[in-house]
C-alpha positions in Angstrom: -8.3 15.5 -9.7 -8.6 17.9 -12.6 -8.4 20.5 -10.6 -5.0 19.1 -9.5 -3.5 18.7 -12.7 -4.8 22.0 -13.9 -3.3 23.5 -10.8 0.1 21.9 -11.1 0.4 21.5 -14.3 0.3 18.7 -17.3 4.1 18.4 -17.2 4.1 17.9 -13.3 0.5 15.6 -12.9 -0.7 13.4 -15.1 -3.6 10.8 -15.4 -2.4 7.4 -15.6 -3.1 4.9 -18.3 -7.0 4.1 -18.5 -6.1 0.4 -17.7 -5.0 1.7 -14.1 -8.6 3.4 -13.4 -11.9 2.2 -13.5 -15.3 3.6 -11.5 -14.0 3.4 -7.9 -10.2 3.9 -8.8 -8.2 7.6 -10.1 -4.8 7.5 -10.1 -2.0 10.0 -11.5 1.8 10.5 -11.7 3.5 13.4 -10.2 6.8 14.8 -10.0 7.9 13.9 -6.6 9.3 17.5 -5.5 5.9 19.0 -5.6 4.6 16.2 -2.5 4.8 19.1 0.4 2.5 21.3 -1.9 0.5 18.7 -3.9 -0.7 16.2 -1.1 -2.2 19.2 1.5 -4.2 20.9 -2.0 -5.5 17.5 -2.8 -6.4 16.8 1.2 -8.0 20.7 0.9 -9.9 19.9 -2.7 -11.2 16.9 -1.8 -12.7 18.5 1.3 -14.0 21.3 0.1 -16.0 19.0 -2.4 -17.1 16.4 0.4 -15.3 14.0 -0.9 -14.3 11.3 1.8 -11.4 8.7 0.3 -8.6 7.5 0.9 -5.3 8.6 -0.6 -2.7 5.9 -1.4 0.9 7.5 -2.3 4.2 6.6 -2.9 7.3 6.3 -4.8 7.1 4.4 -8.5 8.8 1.5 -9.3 10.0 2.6 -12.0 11.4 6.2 -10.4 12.2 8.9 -12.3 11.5 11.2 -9.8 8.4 10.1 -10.4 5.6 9.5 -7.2 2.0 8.3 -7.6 -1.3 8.7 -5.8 -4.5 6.0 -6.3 -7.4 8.0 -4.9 -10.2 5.3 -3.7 -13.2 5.5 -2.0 -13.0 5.5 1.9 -13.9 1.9 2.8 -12.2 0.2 -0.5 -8.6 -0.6 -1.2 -6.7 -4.3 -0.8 -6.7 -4.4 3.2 -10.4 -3.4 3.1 -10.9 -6.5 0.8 -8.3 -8.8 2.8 -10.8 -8.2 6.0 -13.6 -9.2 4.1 -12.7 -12.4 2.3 -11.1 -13.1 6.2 -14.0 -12.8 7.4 -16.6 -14.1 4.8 -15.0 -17.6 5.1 -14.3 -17.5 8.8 -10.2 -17.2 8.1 -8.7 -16.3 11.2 -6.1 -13.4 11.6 -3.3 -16.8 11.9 -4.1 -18.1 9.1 -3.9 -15.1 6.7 -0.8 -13.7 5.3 -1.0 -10.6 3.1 2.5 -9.9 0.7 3.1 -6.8 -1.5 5.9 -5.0 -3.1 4.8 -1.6 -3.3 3.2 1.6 -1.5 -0.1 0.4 -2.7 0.1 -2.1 -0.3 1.0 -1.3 2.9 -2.7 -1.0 4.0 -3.0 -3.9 2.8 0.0 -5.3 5.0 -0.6 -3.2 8.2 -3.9 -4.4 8.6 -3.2 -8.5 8.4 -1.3 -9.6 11.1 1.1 -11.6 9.0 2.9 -10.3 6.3 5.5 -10.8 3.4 7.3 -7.9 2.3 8.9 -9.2 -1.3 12.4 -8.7 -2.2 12.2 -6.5 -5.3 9.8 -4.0 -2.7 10.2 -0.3 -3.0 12.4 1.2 -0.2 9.6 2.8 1.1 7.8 -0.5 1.6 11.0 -2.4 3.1 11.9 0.9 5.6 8.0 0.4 7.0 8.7 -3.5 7.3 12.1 -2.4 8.8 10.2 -0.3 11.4 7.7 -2.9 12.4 10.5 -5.6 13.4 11.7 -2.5 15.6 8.8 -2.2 16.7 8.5 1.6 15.2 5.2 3.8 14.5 3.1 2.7 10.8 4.5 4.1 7.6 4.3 8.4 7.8 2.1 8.0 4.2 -0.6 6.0 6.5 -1.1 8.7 9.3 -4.0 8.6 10.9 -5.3 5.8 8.5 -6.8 2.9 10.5 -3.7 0.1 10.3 -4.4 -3.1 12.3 -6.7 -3.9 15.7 -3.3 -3.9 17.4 -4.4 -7.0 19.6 -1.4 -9.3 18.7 1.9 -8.0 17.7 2.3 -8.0 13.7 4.9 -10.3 12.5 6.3 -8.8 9.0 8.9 -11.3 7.2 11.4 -9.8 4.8 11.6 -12.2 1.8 15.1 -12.2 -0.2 13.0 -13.5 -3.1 11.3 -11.1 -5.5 8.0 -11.4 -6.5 6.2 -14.9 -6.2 8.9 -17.0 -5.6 9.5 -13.9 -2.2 5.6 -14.8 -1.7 6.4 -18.7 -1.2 9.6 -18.2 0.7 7.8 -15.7 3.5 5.0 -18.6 3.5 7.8 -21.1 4.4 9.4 -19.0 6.5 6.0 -17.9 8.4 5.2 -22.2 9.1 2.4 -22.4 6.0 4.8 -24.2 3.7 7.4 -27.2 4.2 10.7 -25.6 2.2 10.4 -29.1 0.3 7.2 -27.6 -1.1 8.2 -25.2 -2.5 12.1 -26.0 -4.1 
């Protein structure tokens, strides 16, 4: 990623704060005109190096013309860790809902078969929910990423509701909660 930031420069890329990094997780901040050039040169770097991960971008919450990218390696990330707690305690693909807000996520959310989209989610994350309920291709920043066996259709609820109180209104609405349960 160094090689990024020195190639695009410190007032274009930069690290985020150490909290958002650890061993298995480098993410940075980027001005989001430079996504045509700066996406293939990290794809190109990476390969050159034999690095095989998996690139999560999208557009920051807090804007800015701002974008982000969380570099991970290939077999880790949220839907990677949704399969295996499924999996580990025998949950089956009806009984586990997966929720987010943000591009981070949407691995995460193509791969369960039941999701809650939040209402305070980025656009990009409510145009991919948008697309699945029409029955569209996966979000373009998931190309060619694995999303989903495909066996059952993917139901994707759109929750009014931001944040938790969106998570328990897309579990009502999806039959896991009674509405008195959660008011």
């Amino acid at each position: 990623m160094d090689n990024i930031v020195t190639t695009f420069g410190r007032d274009n890329v930069v690290y985020r704060e150490p909290v958002e990094m650890h061993d298995h997780k480098l993410t940075v901040l980027y001005q989001a005109q430079l996504r045509d050039q700066l996406l293939p040169k990290l794809q190109q770097v990476l390969h050159e190096a034999g690095i095989h991960g998996t690139i999560i971008e999208g557009g920051c919450s807090h804007g800015g013309g701002w974008r982000f990218i969380d570099l991970l390696p290939r077999n880790a990330g949220k839907g990677t860790a949704l399969q295996y707690v499924r999996q580990r305690f025998v949950f089956d693909e009806d009984s586990t809902v997966a929720a987010g807000d943000s591009c981070n996520d949407l691995l995460m959310l193509q791969q369960c078969r039941l999701s809650v989209v939040v209402g305070n989610s980025v656009d990009e994350v409510k145009q991919w929910a948008s697309s699945v309920q029409q029955g569209l291709q996966p979000h373009p920043h998931l190309a060619g990423q694995r999303a989903g066996s495909g066996k059952q259709q993917q139901i994707v609820y759109q929750a009014k509701q931001p944040v938790a109180a969106g998570v328990l209104e897309g579990l009502a609405a999806l039959g896991f909660l009674s509405q008195q349960a959660i008011n």
